[in-house]
C-alpha positions as CSV (number, residue, x, y, z in Angstrom):
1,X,-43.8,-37.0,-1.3
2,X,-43.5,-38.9,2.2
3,X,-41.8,-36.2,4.6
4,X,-40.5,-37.6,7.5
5,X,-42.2,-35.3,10.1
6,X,-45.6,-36.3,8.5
7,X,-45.2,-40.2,7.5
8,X,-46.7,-41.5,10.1
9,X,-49.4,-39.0,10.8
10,X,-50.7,-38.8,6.5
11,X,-49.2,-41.6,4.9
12,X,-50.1,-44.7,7.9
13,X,-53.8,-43.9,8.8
14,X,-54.6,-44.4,5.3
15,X,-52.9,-47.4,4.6
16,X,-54.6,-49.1,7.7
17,X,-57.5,-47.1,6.6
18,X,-57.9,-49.3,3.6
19,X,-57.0,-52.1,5.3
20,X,-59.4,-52.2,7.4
21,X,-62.0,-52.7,4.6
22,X,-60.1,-55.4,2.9
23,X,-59.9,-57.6,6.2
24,X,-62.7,-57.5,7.8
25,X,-63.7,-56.5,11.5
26,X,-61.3,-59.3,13.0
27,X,-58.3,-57.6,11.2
28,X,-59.5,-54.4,11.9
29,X,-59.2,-54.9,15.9
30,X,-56.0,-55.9,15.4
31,X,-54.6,-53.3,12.8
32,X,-56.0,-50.9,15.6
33,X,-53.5,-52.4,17.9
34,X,-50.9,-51.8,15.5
35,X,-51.6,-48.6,14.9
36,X,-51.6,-47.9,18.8
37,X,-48.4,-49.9,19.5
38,X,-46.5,-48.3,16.3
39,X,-46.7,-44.9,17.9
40,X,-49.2,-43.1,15.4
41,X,-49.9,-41.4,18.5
42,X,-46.6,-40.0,19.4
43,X,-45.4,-36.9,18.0
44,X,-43.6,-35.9,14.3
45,X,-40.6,-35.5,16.7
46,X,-40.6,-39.4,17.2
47,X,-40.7,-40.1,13.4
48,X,-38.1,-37.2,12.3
49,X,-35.9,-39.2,14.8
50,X,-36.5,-43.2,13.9
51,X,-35.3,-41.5,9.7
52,X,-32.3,-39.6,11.7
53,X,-30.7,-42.4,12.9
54,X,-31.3,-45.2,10.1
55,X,-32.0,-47.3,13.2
56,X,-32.3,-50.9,12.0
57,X,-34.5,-53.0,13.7
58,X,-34.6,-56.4,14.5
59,X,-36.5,-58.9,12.2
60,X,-36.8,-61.9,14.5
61,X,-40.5,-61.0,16.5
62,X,-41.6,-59.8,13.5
63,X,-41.2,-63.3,12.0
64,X,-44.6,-65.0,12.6
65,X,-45.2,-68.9,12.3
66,X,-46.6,-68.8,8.7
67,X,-44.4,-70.1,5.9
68,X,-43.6,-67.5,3.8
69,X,-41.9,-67.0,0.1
70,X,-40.5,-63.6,-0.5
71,X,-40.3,-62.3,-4.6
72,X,-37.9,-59.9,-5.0
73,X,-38.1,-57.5,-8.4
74,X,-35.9,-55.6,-9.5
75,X,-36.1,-53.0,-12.8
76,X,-32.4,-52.9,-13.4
77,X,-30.4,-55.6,-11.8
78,X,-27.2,-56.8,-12.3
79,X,-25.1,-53.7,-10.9
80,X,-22.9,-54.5,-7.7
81,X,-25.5,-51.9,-6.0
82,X,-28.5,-54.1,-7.0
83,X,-26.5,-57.7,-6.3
84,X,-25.5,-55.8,-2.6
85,X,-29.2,-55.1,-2.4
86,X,-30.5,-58.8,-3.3
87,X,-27.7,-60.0,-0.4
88,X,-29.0,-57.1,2.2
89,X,-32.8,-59.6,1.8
90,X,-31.3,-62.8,1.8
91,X,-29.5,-61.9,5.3
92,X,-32.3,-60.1,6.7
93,X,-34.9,-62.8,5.9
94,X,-32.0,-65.7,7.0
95,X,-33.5,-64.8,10.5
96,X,-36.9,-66.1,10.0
97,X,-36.6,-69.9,9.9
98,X,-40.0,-70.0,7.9
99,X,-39.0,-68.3,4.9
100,X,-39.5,-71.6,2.1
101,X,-38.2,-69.5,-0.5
102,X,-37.2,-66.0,-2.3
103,X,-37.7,-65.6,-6.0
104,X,-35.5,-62.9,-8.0
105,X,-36.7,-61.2,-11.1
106,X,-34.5,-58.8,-13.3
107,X,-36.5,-56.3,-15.7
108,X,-33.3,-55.1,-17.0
109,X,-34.7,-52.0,-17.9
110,X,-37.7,-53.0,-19.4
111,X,-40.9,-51.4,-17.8
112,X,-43.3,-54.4,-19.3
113,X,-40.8,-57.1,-18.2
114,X,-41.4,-55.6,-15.0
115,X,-45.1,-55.7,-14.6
116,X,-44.9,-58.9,-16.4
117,X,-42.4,-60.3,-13.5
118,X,-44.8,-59.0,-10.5
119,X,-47.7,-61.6,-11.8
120,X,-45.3,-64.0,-12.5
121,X,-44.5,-63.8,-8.8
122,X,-48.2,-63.5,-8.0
123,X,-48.7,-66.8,-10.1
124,X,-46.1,-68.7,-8.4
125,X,-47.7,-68.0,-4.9
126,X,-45.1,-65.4,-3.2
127,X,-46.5,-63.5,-0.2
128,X,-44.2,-60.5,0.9
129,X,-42.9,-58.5,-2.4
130,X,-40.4,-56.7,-2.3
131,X,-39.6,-54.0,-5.1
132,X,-37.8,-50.7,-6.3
133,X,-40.3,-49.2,-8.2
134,X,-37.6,-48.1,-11.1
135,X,-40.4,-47.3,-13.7
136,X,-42.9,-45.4,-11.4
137,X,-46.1,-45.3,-11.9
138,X,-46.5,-47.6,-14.9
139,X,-46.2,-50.1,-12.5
140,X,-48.9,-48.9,-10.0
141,X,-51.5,-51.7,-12.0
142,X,-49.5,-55.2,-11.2
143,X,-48.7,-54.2,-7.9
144,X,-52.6,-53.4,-7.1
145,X,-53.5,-56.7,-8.2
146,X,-50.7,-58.0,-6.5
147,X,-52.1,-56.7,-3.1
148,X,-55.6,-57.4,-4.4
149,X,-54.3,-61.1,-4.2
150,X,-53.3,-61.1,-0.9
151,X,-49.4,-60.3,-1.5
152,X,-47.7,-57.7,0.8
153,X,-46.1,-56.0,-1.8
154,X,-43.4,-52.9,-0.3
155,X,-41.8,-51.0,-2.8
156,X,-38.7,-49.4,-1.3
157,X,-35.7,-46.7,-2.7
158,X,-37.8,-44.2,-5.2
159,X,-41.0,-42.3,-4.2
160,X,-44.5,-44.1,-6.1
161,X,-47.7,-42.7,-6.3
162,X,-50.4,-44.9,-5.0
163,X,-52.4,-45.3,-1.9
164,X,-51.2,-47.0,0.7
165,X,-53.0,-50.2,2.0
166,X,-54.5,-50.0,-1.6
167,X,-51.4,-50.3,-3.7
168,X,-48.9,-51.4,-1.6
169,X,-48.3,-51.7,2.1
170,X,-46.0,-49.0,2.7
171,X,-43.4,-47.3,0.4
172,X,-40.1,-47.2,2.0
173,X,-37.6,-44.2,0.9
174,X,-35.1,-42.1,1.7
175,X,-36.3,-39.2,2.8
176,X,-36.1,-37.4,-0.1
177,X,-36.8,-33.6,1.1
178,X,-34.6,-34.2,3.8
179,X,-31.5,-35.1,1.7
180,X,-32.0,-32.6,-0.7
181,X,-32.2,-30.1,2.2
182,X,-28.6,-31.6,3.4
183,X,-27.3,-31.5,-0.2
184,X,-28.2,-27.4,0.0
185,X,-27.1,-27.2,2.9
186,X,-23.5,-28.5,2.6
187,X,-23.6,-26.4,-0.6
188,X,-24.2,-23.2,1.3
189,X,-22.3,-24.2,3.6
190,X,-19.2,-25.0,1.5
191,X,-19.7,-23.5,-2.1
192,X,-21.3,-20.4,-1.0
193,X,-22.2,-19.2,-4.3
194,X,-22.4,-20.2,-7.8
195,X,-24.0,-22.6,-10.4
196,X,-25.3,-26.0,-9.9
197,X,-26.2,-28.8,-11.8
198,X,-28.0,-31.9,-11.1
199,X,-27.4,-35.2,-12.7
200,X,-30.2,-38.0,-13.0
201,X,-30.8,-41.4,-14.1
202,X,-32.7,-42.2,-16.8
203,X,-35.5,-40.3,-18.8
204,X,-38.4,-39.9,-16.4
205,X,-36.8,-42.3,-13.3
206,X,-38.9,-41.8,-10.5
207,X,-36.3,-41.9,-7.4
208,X,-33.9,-39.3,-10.2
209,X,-37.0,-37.0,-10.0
210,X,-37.4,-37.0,-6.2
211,X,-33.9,-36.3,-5.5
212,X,-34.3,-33.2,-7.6
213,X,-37.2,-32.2,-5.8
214,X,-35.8,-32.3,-2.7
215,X,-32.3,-30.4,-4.0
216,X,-34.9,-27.7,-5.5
217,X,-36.6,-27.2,-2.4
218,X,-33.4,-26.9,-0.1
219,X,-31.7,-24.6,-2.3
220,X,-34.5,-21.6,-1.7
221,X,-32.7,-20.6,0.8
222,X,-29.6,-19.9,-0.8
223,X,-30.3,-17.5,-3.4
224,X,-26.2,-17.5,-4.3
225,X,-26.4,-20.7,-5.2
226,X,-28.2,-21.2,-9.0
227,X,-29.7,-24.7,-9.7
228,X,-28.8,-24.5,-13.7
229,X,-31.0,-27.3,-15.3
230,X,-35.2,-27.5,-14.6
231,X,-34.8,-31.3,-15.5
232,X,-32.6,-33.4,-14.5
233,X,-29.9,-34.6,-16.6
234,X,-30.1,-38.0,-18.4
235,X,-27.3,-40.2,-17.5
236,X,-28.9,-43.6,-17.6
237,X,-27.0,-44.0,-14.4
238,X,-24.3,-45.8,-17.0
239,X,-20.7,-44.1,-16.7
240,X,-20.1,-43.7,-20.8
241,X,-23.8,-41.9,-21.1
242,X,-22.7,-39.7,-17.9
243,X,-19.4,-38.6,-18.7
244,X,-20.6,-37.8,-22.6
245,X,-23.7,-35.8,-20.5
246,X,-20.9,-34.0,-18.3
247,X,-19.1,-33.7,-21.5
248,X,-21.8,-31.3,-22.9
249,X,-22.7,-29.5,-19.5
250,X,-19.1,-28.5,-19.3
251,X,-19.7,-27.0,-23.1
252,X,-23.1,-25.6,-22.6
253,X,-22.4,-23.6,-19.3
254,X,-18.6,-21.7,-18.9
255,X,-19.1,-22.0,-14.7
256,X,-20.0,-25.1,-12.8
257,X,-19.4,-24.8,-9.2
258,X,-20.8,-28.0,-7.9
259,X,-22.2,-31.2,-9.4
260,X,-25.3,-33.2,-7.3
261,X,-25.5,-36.5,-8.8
262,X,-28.0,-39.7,-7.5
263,X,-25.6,-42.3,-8.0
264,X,-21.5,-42.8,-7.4
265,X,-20.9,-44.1,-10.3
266,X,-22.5,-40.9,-12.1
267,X,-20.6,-38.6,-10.0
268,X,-17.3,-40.3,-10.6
269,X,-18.0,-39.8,-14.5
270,X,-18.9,-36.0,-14.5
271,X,-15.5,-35.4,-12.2
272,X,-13.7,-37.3,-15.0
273,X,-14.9,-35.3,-17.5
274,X,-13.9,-32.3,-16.2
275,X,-10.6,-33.8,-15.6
276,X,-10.0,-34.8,-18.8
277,X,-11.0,-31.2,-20.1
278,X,-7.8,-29.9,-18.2
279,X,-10.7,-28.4,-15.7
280,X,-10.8,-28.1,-11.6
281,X,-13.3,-30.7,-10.7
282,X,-16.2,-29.0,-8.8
283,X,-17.7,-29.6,-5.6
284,X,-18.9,-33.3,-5.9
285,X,-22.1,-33.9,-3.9
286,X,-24.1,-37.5,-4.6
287,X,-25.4,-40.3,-2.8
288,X,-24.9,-43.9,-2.8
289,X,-20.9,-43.3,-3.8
290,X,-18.8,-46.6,-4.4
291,X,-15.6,-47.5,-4.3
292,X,-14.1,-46.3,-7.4
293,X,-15.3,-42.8,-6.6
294,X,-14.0,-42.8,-2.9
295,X,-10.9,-44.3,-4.3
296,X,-10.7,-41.7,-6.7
297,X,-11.4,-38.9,-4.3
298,X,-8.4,-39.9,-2.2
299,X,-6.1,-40.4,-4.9
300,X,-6.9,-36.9,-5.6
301,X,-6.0,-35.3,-2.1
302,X,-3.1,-37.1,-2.1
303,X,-1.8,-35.7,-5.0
304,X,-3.1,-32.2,-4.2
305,X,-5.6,-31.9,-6.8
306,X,-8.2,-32.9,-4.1
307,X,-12.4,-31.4,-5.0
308,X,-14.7,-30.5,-2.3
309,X,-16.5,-34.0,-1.9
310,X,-20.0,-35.4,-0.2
311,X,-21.7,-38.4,-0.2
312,X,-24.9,-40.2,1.8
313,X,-24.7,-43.6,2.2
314,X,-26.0,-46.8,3.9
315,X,-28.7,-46.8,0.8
316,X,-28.4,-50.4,0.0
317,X,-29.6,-51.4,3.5
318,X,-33.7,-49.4,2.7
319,X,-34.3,-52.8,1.1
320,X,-34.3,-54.2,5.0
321,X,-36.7,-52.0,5.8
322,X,-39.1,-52.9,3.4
323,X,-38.2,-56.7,4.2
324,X,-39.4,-56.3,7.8
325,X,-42.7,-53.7,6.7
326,X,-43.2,-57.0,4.0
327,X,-43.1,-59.5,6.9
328,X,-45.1,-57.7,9.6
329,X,-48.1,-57.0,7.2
330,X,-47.9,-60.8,6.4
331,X,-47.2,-62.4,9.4
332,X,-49.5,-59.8,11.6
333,X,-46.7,-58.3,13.7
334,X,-46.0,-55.1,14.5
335,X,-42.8,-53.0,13.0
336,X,-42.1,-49.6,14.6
337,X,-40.0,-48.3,11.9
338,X,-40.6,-45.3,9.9
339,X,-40.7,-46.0,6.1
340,X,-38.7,-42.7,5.5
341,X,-34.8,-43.2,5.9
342,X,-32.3,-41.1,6.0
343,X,-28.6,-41.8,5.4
344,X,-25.6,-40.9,6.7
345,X,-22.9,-38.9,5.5
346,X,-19.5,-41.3,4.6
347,X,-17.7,-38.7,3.3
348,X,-17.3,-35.1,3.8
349,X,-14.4,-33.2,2.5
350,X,-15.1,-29.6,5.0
351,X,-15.0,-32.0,8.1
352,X,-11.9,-34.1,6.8
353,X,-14.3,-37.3,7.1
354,X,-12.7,-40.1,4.5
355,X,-14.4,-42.5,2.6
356,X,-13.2,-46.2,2.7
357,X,-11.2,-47.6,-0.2
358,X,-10.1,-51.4,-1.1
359,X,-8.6,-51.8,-4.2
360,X,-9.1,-55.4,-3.6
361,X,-12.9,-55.0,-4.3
362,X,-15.1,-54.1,-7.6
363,X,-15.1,-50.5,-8.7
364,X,-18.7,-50.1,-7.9
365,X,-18.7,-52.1,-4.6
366,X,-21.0,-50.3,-2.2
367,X,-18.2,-50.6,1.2
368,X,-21.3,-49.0,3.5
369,X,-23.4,-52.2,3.1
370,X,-24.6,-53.4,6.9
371,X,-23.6,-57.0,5.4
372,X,-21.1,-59.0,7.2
373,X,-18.3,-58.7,5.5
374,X,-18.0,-62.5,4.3
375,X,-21.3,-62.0,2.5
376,X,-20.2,-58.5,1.1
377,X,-17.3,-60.4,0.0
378,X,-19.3,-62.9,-1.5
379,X,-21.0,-60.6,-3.6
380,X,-18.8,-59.4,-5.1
381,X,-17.3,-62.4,-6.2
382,X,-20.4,-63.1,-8.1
């Protein structure tokens, strides 16, 4: 797991490392000046504080002069989440005027699909790919021959084994301990004591499993506070197959405190299933909320049946960090960034910090995109 105090002292010597084999002494001198003018040799501090503060960076000197296509794959698109995502690229990259094209491929769930659509990227001569890495390891094969044949491929929003440099460039993520550390912690914080459940994606989802991870290792500090389930909950991150799964939690277990889900739209699901079992909703503590959810949540207050709510955000902007790792590796510039991101909290319930709402906009409209909002607009009008 990348920790954010150690990324760039574990995770960045090896990917240059292996870099340096496969380019030779001339690209070796100047990955050595990368590595010097990244900061490798400035302290964890510096890294733990690029992931506090989300900083985006700037794309344009990291543009280069070489014309450039850009694959984009995706294992389950077609969400407003994913389509946000997709946009985030197409802005980032609209800043480097030598982008000739981007390519979009859409698994739809489908783990072969997905290997299948890397070399069919591969085939059609893309040279920064970008990817979320829904299927984990399965796919570590296509994206080592992607990078074998010279594509910069940066896989970005779940945790992948691999070696960097080797099978990818760098894996960009959300600093998984780290949010699972300010999960517990707002728990402890807030619930005090009591049982808790975690609710994933689908069965074996990489970025489902790191979030649990990260809640399991924040919560051994609280021993009031009992994580119920060793797994975590299959949801399919699809709101029928979560409500049904909060459905049976609620019949399995006679006291649920607080519910940590990886997904708004899960979240949103489990509180209405407590809701419609004539139930208080427990603490609600996710990431990546959306609109319905928020819109939900304030409908609540207002109506005094309000639940202790907490949400991260800001995750459908990773995907520009992975853009700009993507275009440094090919272009040969340098990007300063840490590959471990953290987000920031949009709503918190014990601080009286409100969500946005806009009934105006899809249900499952992310509103904490970093899009102008014509383009956010624009999504979701697709």
């Amino acid at each position: 797991m990348f920790d954010k105090f150690r990324v760039w002292q574990v995770a960045a010597p090896k990917k240059m490392q292996n870099r340096f084999v496969v380019k030779g002494v001339k690209d070796s001198l100047r990955r050595i000046g990368l590595l010097v003018a990244a900061g490798l040799i400035c302290t964890a501090a510096h890294a733990a504080e690029d992931s506090l503060t989300n900083r985006q960076g700037d794309i344009t000197p990291l543009c280069g002069s070489k014309p450039m296509i850009v694959g984009v794959s995706d294992g389950y698109g077609g969400n407003t989440w994913r389509k946000t995502g997709l946009a985030e690229v197409k802005d980032e990259l609209s800043h480097c005027k030598n982008v000739k094209r981007i390519i979009y491929s859409n698994a739809n769930g489908d783990p072969q699909k997905a290997n299948s659509d890397i070399n069919s990227m591969v085939a059609q001569g893309v040279n920064v790919l970008i990817m979320l890495p829904d299927f984990g390891a399965v796919q570590l094969p296509a994206m080592r021959a992607a990078m074998k044949a010279g594509v910069e491929v940066v896989p970005y929003s779940a945790q992948i084994a691999g070696v960097p440099g080797r099978d990818y460039v760098v894996n960009v993520v959300g600093d998984s301990k780290q949010i699972g550390i300010l999960w517990a912690d707002w728990l402890g914080a807030n619930v005090k004591r009591g049982n808790v459940v975690f609710m994933g994606g689908s069965p074996g989802a990489a970025p489902s499993q790191n979030f649990m991870d990260g809640l399991k290792g924040g919560l051994k500090k609280y021993p009031n506070l009992k994580l119920l389930n060793e797994q975590f909950v299959v949801t399919n991150w699809n709101p029928v197959d979560a409500q049904k799964a909060a459905a049976g939690l609620i019949a399995q277990y006679p006291q649920i405190n607080a519910i940590v889900t990886d997904y708004g739209v899960t979240a949103l699901a489990a509180a209405k299933a407590f809701e419609q079992a004539h139930l208080p909703v427990p603490a609600i503590v996710t990431i990546a909320s959306d609109n319905e959810l928020n819109c939900h949540y304030l409908s609540a207050r207002k109506s005094g049946t309000a639940f202790p709510y907490y949400t991260l955000d800001g995750t459908t902007t990773y995907v520009r960090f992975a853009v700009r790792h993507g275009v440094a590796a090919y272009q040969g510039t340098t990007d300063n960034e840490s590959p471990a991101v953290l987000p920031s909290a949009y709503a918190d319930s014990a601080k009286g910090l409100d969500p946005k709402c806009d009934p105006n906009v899809p249900p499952d409209a992310d509103l904490s995109s970093a899009l102008p909002p014509e383009k956010l607009k624009a999504v979701f009008e697709q």
